[in-house]
N, C-alpha and C positions, 0 to 999 in steps of 0.2 A: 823666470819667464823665458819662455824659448818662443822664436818671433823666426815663421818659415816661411812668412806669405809675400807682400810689398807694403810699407809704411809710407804714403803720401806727406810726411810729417816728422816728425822730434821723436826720439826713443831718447828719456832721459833715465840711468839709475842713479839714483840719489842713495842707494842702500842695497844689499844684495846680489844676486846672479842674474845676470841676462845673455843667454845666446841667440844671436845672432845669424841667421843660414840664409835669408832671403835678404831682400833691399831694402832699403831706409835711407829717405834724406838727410837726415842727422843724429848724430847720436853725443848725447849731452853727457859722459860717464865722469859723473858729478862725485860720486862715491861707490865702494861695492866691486862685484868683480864684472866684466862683460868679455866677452869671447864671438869673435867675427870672425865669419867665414862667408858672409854673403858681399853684395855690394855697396858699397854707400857711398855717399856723397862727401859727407866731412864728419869729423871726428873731435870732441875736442872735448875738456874735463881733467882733472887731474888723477879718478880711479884707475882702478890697474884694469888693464887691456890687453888681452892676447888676440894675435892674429894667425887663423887655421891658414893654412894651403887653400890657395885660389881665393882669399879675399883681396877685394878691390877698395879702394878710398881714392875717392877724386880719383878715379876713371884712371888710375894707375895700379898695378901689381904690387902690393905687401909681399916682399921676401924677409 
């Protein structure tokens, strides 16, 4: 799933790919793979997570 717009709400994968380029409140990366490059709020899950250039979590810079 590729998500480029703003999520009011929980982006959870529980299995699979998800990229991430717009906003979202949360992201639940339960399982699967997910890749952020937009902004969000909080983060949390045990799946693998990569972070692009210029994403944000909690209103702070991912380097």
């Amino acid at each position: 799933m590729i998500v480029n717009g703003i999520v009011n709400g929980v982006i959870s994968n529980n299995g699979g790919t998800i990229n991430v380029e717009g906003q979202a409140s949360t992201i639940n990366a339960n399982s699967g793979f997910t890749t952020i490059g937009g902004i969000i709020g909080r983060v949390n899950g045990r799946g693998k997570i990569k972070y692009q250039n210029g994403a944000v979590v909690g209103g702070k810079p991912v380097k």
